[in-house]
C-alpha positions, 0 to 999 in steps of 0.5 A: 346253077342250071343252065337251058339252051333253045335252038338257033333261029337266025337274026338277031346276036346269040344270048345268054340270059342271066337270071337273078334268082332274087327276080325267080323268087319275086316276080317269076311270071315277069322273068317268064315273059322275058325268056319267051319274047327273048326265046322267041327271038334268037338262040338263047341260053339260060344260066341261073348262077347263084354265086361269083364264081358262077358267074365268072365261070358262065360269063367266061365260057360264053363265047360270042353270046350277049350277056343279058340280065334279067333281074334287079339293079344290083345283078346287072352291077355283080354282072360288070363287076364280073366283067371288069375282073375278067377285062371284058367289060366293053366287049361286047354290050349288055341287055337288061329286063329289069324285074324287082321293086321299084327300088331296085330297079332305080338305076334302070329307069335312070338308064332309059331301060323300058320297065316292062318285060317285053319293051325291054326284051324287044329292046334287047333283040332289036335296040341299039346300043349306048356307051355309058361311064361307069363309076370303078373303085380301088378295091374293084367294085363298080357303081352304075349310078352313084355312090353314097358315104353318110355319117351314120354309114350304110342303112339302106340294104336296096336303092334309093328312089332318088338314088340316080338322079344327078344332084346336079340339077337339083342344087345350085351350079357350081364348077369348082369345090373349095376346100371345106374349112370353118371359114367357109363353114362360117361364110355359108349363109342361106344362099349357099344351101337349098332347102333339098341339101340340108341334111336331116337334124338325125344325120350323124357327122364323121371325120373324113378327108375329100380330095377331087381330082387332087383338090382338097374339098374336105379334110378331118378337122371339120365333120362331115355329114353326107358325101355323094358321088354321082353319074350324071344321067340325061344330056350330061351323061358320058362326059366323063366326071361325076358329080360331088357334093360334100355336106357338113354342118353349115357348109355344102359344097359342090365339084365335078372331077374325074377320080375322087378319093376318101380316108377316115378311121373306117367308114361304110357306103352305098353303091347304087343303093346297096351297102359295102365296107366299112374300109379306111380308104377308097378311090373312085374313077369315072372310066367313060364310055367303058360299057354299052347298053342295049336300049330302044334304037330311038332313045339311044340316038337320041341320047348320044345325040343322033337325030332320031 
């Protein structure tokens, strides 16, 4: 790991500047203009750690700099996940250059982050801050936007362009699951799918029991082919829940709830795009409002619902 430190100039909150070496490799000018316009700004160090344990050692010993990610979806996440474990995670609020493919950024844009390197650096030294849900596992992991559990596993190793879009607004409303028997397999005729939530003829199934906030939405008699756990984003977002939606041959099923939990003999996901497990159990829970992100002062109101 290297670290650089640059004088203190006044203004705006001291930084530390965590550099995604995947960004360094990919797009290093990008990582360059981020660091000059933040550089330029306030005090700011530089740490490149390359491993977790770097990172929490970095993260611990910051002081009362803000931590800022310049890099993919997936560092800002090992960053809170970080944070999480050392319970510092709403301390104080986190900065995002997002640098990457398109596909790794998803969540950023989803999160109103500016795409380019100095909009988001400026929103970084001059922005306000947004709180944000955060979704957080049994086994300590978190997911920004969402999570992802398909019969044929984890495939895809980066996030997905519709990754962080809320399902929600792209299926039927529906407030309350049921649970997902043959029966109600049976009575699902076309009004209750959309062209959208029928899964592809080459999705596997697998034998999974979905329970939300308690309720029973799917149990291990009836296969299984998709369940998608989401974050609303725009004006449902901070409510506290996520958004379900459990798909299986002939049945599609929706619910918000503040915790789900899924078991089965041993299944892989996706959190925000990027593959974890296989595990036997897992249990998600929104924790709302845990974290904030710096974002462009306008936006930021206009997203918490303050006249801008």
């Amino acid at each position: 790991m290297s670290s650089q430190s640059t004088p203190a100039t006044g203004g705006p909150e001291p930084l530390l500047l965590l550099l995604d070496p995947a960004a360094r490799q990919s797009d290093g000018e990008s990582v360059r203009i981020a660091r000059d316009v933040l550089s330029g700004g306030t005090d700011v160090k530089v740490a490149c750690p390359e491993t977790p344990s770097e990172l929490d050692r970095v993260l611990s010993h910051r002081g009362r700099r803000r931590p800022v990610v310049i890099g993919s979806d997936l560092a800002l996440q090992r960053v809170l996940q970080a944070l999480y474990r050392q319970r510092e995670l709403g301390t104080d609020p986190v900065g995002l250059v997002p640098v990457g493919r398109p596909e790794e950024v998803v969540a950023a844009r989803g999160l109103g982050v500016p795409p380019a390197p100095v909009a988001a650096a400026r929103a970084v030294l001059a922005g306000a801050a947004r709180k944000l849900d955060l979704l957080v596992d049994d086994g300590g992991g978190v997911a920004l936007g969402g999570v992802r559990i398909s019969g044929s596993g984890a495939r895809r190793p980066v996030g997905r362009p519709s990754g962080w879009r809320s399902l929600w607004a792209k299926l039927a409303a529906a407030e309350q699951g049921t649970v997902l028997t043959p029966e109600r397999a049976a009575r699902t005729g076309p009004a209750g799918r959309t062209g959208r939530g029928e899964p592809g003829h080459g999705e596997q199934s697998s034998r999974l029991r979905v329970e939300a906030d308690g309720r029973l939405l799917a149990d291990v008699h009836r296969p299984v082919r998709v369940v998608q756990v989401t974050l609303p984003s725009g004006d449902s977002a901070g409510e506290g829940v996520m958004e379900i939606v459990v798909r299986a041959p002939g049945a599609l099923l929706r619910a918000r709830a503040a915790s789900v939990s899924v078991a089965g003999r041993g299944f892989g996901y996706e959190a925000d795009g990027h593959p974890v497990g296989p595990v036997r159990a897992r249990t998600w829970t929104v924790h709302p409002g845990c974290w904030g992100l710096l974002l462009p002062a306008a936006r930021a109101s206009r997203a918490d619902g303050v006249p801008g």
